[in-house]
Biopython code that builds the backbone (N, CA, C, O; Angstrom):
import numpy as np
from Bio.PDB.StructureBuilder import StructureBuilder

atoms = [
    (1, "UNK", "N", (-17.133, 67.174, -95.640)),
    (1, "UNK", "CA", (-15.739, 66.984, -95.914)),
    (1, "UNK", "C", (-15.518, 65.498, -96.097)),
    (1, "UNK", "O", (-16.379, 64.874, -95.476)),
    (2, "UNK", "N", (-14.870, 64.903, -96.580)),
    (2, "UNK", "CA", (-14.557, 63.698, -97.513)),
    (2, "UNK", "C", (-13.447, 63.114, -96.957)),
    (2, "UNK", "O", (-13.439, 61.889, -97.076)),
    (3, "UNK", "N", (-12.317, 63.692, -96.273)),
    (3, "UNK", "CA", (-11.424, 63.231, -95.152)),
    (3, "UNK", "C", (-11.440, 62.672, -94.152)),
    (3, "UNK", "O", (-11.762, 63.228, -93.102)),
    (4, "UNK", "N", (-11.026, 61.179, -94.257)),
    (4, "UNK", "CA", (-11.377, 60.113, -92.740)),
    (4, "UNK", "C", (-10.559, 60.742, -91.888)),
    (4, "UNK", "O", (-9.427, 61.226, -91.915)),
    (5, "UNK", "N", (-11.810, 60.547, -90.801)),
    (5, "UNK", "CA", (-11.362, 60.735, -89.219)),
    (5, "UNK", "C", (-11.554, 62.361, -89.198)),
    (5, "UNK", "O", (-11.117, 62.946, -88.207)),
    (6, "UNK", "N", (-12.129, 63.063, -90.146)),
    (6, "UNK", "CA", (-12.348, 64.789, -89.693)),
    (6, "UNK", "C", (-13.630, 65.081, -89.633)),
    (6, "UNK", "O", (-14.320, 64.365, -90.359)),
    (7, "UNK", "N", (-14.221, 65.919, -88.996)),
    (7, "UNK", "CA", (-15.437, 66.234, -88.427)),
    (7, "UNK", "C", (-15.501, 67.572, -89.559)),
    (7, "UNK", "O", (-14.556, 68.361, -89.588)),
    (8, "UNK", "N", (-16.336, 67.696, -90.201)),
    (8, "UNK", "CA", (-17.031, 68.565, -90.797)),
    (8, "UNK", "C", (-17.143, 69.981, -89.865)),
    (8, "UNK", "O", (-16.959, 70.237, -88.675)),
    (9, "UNK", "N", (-17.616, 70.890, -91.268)),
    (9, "UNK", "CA", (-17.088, 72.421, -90.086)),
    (9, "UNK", "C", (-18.323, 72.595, -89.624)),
    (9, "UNK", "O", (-18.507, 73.076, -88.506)),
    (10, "UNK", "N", (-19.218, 72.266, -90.339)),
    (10, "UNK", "CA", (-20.444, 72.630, -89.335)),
    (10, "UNK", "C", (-21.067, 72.009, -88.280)),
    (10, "UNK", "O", (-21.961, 72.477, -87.575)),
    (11, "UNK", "N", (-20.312, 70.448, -88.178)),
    (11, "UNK", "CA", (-20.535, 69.825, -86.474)),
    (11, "UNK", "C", (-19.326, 70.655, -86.161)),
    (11, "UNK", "O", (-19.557, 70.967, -84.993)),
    (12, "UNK", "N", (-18.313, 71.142, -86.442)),
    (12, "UNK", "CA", (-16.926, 71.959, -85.324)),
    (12, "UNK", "C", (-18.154, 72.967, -84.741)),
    (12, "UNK", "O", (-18.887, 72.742, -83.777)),
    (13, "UNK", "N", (-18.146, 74.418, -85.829)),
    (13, "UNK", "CA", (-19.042, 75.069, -85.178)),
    (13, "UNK", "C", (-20.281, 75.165, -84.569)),
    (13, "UNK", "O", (-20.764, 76.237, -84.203)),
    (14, "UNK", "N", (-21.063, 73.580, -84.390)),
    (14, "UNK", "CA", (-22.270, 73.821, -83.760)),
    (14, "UNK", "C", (-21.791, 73.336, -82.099)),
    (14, "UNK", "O", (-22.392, 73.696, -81.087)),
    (15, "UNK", "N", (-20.468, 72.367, -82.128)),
    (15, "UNK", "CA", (-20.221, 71.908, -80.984)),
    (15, "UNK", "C", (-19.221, 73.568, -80.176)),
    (15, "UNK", "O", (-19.079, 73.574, -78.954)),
    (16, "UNK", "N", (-18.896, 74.261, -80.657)),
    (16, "UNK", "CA", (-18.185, 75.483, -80.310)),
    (16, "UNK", "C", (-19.298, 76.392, -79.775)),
    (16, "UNK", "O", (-19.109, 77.062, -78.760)),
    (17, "UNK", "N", (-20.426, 76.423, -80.429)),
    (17, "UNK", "CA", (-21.443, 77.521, -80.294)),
    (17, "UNK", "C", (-22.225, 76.788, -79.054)),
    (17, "UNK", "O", (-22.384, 77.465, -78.038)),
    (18, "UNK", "N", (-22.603, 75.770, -79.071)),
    (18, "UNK", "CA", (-23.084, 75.060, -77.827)),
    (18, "UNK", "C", (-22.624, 75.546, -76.588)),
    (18, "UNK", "O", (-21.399, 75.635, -76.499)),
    (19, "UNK", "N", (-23.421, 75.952, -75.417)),
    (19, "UNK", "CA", (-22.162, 76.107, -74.162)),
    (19, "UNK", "C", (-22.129, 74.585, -73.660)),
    (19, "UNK", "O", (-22.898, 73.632, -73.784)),
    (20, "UNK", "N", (-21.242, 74.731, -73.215)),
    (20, "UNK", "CA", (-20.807, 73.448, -72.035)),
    (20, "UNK", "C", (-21.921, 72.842, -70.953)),
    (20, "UNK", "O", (-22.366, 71.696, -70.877)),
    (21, "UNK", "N", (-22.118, 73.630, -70.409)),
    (21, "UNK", "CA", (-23.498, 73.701, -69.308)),
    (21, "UNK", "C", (-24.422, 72.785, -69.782)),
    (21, "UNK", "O", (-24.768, 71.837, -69.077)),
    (22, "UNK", "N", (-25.184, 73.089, -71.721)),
    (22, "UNK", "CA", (-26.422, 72.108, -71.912)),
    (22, "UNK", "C", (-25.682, 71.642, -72.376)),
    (22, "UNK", "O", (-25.664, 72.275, -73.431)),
    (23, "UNK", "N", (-24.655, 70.665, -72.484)),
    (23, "UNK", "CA", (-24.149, 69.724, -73.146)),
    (23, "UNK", "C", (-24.448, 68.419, -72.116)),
    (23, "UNK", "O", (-24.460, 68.616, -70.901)),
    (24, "UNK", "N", (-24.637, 67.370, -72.552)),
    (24, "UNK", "CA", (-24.632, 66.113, -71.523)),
    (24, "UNK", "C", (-23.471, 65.561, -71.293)),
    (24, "UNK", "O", (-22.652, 65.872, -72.157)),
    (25, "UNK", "N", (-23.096, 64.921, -70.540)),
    (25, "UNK", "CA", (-21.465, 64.380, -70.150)),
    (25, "UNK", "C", (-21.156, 63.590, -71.507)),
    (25, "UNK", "O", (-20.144, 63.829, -72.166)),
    (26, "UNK", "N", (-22.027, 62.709, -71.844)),
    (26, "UNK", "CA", (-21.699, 61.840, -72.745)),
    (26, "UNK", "C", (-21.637, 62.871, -74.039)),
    (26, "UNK", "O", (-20.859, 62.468, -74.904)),
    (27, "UNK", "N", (-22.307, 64.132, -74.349)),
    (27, "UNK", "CA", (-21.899, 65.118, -75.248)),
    (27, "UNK", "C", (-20.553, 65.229, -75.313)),
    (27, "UNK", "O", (-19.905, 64.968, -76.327)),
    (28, "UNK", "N", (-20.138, 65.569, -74.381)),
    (28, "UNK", "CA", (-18.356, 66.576, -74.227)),
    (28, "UNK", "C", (-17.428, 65.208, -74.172)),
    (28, "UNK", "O", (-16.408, 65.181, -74.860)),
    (29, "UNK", "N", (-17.772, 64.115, -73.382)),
    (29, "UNK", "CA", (-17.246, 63.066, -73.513)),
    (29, "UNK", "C", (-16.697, 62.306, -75.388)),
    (29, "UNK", "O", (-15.669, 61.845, -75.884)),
    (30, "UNK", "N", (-18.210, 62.600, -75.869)),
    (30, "UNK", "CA", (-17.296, 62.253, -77.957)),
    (30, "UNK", "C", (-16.826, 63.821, -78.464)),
    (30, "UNK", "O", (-16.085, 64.110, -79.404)),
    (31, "UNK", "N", (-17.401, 64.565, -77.673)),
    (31, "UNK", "CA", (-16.815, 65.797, -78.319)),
    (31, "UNK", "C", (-15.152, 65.477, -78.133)),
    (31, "UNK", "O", (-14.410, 65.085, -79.034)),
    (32, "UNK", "N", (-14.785, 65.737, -76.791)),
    (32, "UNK", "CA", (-13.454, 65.462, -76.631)),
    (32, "UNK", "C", (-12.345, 64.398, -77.665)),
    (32, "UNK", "O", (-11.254, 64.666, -78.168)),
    (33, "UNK", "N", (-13.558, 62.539, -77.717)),
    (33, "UNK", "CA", (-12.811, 61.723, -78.517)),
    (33, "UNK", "C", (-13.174, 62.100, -79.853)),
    (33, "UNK", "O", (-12.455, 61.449, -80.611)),
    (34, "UNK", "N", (-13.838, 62.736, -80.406)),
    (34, "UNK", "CA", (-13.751, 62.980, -81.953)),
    (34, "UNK", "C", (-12.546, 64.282, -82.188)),
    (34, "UNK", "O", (-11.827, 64.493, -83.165)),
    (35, "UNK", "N", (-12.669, 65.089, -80.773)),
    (35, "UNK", "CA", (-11.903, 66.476, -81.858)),
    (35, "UNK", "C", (-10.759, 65.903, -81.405)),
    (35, "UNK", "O", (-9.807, 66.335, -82.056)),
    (36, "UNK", "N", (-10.444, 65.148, -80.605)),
    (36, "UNK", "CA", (-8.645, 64.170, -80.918)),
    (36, "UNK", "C", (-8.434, 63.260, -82.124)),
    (36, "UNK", "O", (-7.354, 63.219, -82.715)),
    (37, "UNK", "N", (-9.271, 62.687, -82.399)),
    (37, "UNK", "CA", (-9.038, 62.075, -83.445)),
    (37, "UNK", "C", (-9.137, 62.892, -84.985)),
    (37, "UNK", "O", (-8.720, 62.652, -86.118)),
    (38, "UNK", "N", (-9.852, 63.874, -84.403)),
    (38, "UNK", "CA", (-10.230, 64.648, -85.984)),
    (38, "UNK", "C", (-8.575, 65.575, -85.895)),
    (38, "UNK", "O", (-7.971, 65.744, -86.954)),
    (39, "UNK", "N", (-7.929, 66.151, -84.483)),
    (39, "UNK", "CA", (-6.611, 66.992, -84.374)),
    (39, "UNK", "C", (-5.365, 65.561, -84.803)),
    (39, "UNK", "O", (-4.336, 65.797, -85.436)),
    (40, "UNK", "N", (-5.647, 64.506, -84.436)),
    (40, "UNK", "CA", (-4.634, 63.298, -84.872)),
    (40, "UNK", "C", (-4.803, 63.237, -86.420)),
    (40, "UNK", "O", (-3.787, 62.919, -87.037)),
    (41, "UNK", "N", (-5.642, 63.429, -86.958)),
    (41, "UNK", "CA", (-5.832, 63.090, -88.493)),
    (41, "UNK", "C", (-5.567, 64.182, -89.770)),
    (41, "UNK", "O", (-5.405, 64.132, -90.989)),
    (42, "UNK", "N", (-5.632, 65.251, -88.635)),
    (42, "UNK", "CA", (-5.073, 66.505, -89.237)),
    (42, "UNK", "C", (-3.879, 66.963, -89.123)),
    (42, "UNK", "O", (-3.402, 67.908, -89.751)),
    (43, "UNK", "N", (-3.226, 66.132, -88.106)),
    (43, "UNK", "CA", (-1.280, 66.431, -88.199)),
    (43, "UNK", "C", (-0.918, 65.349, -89.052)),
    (43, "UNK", "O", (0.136, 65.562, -89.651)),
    (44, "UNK", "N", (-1.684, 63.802, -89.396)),
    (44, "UNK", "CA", (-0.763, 63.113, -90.152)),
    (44, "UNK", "C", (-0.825, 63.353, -91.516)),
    (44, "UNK", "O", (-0.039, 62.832, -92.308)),
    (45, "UNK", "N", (-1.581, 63.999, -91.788)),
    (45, "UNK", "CA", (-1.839, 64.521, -93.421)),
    (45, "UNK", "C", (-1.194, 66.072, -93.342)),
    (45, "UNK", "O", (-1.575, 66.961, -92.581)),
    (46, "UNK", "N", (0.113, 66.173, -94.545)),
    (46, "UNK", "CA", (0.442, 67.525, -94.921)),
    (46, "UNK", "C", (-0.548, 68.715, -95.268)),
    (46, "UNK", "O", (-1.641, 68.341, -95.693)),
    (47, "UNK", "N", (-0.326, 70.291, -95.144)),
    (47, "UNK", "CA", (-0.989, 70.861, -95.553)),
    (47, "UNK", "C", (-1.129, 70.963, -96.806)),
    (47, "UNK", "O", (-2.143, 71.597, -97.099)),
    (48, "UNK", "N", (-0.401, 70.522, -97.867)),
    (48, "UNK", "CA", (-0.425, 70.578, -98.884)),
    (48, "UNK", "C", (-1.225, 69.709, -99.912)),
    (48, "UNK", "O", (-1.507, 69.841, -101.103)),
    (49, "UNK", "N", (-1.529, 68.556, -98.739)),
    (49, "UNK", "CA", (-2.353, 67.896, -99.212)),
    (49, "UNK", "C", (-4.336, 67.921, -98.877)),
    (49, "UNK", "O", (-5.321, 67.230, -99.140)),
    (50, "UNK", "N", (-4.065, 68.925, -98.308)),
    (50, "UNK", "CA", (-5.610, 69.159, -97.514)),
    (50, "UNK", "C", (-6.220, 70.411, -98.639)),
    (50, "UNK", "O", (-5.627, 71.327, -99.208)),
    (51, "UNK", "N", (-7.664, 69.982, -98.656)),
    (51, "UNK", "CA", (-8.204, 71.513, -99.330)),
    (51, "UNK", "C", (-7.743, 72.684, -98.558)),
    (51, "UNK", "O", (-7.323, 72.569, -97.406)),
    (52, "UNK", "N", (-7.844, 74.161, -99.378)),
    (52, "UNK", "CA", (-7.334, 75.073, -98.692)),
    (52, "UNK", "C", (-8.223, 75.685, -97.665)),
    (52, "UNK", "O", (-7.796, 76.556, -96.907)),
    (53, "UNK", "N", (-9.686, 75.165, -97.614)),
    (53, "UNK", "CA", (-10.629, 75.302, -96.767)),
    (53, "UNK", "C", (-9.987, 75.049, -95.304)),
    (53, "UNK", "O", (-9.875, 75.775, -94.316)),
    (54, "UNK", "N", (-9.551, 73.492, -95.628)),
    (54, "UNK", "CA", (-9.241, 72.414, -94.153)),
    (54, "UNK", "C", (-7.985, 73.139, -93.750)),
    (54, "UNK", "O", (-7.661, 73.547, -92.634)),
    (55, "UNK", "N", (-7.254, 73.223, -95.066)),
    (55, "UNK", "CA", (-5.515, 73.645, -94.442)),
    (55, "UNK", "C", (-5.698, 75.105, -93.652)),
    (55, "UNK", "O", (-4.917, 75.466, -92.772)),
    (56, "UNK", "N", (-6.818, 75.871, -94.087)),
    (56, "UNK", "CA", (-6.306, 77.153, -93.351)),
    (56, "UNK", "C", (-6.860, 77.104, -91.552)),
    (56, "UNK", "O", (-6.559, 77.655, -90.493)),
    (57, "UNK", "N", (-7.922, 75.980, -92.104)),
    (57, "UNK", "CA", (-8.532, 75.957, -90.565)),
    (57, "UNK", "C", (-7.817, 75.129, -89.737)),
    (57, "UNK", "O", (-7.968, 75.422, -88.551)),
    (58, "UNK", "N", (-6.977, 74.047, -89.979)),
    (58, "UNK", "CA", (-6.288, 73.383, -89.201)),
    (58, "UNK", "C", (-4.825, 74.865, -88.342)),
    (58, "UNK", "O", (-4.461, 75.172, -87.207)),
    (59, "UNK", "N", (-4.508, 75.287, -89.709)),
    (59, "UNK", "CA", (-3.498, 76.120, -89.396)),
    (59, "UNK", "C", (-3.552, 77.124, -88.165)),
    (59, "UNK", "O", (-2.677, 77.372, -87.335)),
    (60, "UNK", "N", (-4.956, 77.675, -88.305)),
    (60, "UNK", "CA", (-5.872, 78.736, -87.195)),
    (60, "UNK", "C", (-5.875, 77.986, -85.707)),
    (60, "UNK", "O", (-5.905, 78.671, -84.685)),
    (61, "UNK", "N", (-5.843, 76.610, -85.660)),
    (61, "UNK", "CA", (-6.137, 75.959, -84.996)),
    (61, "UNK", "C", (-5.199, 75.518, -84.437)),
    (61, "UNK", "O", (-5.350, 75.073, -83.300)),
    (62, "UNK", "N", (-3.993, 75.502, -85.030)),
    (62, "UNK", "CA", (-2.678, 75.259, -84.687)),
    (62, "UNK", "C", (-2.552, 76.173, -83.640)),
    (62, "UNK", "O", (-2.558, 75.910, -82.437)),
    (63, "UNK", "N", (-2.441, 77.220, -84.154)),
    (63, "UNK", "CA", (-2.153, 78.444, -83.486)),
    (63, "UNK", "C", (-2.247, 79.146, -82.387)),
    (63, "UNK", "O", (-1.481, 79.712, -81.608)),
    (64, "UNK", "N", (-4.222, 78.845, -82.606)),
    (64, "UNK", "CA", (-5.071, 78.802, -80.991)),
    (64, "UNK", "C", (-4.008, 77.820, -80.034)),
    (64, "UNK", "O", (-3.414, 78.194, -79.023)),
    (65, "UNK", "N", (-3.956, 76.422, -80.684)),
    (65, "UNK", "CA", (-3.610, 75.753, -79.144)),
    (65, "UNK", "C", (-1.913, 76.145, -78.725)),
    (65, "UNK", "O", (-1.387, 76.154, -77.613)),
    (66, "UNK", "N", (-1.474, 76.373, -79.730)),
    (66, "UNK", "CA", (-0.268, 76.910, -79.383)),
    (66, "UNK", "C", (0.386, 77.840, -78.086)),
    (66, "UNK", "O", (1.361, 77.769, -77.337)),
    (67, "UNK", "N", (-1.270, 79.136, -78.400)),
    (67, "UNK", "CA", (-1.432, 80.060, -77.500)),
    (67, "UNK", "C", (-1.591, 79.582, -76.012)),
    (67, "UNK", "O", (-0.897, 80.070, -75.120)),
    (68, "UNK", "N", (-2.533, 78.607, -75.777)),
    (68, "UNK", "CA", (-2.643, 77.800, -74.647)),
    (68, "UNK", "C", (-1.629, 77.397, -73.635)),
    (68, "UNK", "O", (-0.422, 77.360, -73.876)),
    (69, "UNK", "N", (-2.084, 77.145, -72.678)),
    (69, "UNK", "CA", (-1.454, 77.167, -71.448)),
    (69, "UNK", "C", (-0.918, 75.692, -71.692)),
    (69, "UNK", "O", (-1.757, 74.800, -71.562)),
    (70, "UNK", "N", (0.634, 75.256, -72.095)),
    (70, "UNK", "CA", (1.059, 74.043, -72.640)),
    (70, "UNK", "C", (1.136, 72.975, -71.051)),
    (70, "UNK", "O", (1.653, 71.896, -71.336)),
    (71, "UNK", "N", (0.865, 73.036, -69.997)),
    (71, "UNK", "CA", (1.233, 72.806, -68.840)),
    (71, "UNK", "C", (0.168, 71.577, -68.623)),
    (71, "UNK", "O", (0.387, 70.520, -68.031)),
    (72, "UNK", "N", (-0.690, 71.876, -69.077)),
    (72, "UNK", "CA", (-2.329, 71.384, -68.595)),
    (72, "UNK", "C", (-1.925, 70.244, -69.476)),
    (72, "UNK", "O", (-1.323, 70.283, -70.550)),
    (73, "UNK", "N", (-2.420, 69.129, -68.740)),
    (73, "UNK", "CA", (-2.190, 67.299, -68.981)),
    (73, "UNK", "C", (-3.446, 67.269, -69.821)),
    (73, "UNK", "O", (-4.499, 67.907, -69.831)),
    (74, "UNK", "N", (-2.801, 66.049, -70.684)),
    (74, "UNK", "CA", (-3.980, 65.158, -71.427)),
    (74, "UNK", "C", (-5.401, 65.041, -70.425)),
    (74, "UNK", "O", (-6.561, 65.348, -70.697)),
    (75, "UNK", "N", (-4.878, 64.534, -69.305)),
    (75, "UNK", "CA", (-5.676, 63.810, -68.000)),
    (75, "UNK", "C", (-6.488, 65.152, -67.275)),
    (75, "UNK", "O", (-7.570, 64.863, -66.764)),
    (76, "UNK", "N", (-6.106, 66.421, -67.200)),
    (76, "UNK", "CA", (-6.419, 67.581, -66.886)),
    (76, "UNK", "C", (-7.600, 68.209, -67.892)),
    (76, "UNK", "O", (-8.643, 68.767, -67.549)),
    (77, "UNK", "N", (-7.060, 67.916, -69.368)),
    (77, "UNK", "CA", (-7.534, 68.473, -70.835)),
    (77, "UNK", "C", (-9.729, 67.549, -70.701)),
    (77, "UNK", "O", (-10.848, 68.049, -70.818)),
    (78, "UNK", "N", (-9.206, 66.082, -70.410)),
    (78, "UNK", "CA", (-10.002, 65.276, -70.702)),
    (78, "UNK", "C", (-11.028, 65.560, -69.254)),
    (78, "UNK", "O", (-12.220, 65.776, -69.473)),
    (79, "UNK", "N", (-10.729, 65.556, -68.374)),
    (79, "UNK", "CA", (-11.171, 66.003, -66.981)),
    (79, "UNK", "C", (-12.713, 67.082, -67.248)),
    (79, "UNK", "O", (-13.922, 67.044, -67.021)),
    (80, "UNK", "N", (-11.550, 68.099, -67.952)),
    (80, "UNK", "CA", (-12.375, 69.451, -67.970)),
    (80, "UNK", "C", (-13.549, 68.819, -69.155)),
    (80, "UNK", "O", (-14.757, 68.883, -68.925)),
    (81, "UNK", "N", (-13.012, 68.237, -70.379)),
    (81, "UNK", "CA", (-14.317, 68.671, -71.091)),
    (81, "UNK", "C", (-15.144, 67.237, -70.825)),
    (81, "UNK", "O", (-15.899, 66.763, -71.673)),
    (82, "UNK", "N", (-14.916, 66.676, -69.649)),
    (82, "UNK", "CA", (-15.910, 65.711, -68.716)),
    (82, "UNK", "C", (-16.877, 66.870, -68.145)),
    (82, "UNK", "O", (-18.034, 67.017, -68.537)),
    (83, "UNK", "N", (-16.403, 67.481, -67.402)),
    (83, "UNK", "CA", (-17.070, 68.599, -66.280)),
    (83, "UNK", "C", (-16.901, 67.949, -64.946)),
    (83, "UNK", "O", (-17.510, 68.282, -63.929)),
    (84, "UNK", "N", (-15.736, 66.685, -65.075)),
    (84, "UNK", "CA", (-15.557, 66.192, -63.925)),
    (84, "UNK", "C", (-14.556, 67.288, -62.541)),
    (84, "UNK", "O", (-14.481, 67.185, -61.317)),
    (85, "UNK", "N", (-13.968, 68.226, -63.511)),
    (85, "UNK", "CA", (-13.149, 68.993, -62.601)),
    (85, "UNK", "C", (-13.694, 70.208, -61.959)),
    (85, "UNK", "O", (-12.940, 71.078, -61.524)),
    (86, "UNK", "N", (-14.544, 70.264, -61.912)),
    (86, "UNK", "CA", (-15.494, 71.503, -61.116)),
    (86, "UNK", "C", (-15.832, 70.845, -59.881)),
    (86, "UNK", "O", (-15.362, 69.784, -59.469)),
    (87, "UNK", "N", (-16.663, 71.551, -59.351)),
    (87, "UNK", "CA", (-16.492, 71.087, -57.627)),
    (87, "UNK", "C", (-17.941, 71.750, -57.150)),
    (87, "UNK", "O", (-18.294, 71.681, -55.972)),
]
sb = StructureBuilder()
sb.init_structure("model")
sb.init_model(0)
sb.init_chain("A")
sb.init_seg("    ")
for serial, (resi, resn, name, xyz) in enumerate(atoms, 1):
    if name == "N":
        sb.init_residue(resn, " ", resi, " ")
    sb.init_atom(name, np.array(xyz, "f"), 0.0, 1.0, " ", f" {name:<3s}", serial, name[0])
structure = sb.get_structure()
């Protein structure tokens, strides 16, 4: 994909298919700062201006987090995909 600041679909889906567990901290750690910056770069650009590839997947994606439990903090969000919040 050709769009600054977006992560290509096939690093999305290899970092999705990965579990958490073999990931290394410093894994989930850019996972976390890329898929913010890749979700920041995908709200400042219209859908109309995105291929219909990107636009439908951003849209799907909208949706998912929508579904989500809106309660849970940035600081909570970033925690978890540390693996700092387990015990």
């Amino acid at each position: 994909m050709s769009e600054p600041f977006r992560k290509d679909f096939s690093t999305q889906a290899r970092e999705e298919i990965t579990p958490d567990s073999s990931k290394s901290t410093l894994d989930r750690a850019k996972e976390c700062v890329t898929g913010t910056a890749d979700r920041a770069a995908g709200g400042l650009q219209s859908d109309h201006h995105k291929s219909n590839t990107q636009e439908a997947f951003d849209r799907t994606r909208r949706e998912k987090d929508s579904q989500k439990d809106n309660s849970e903090s940035l600081l909570d969000k970033t925690k978890h995909a540390l693996g700092v919040d387990k015990h």
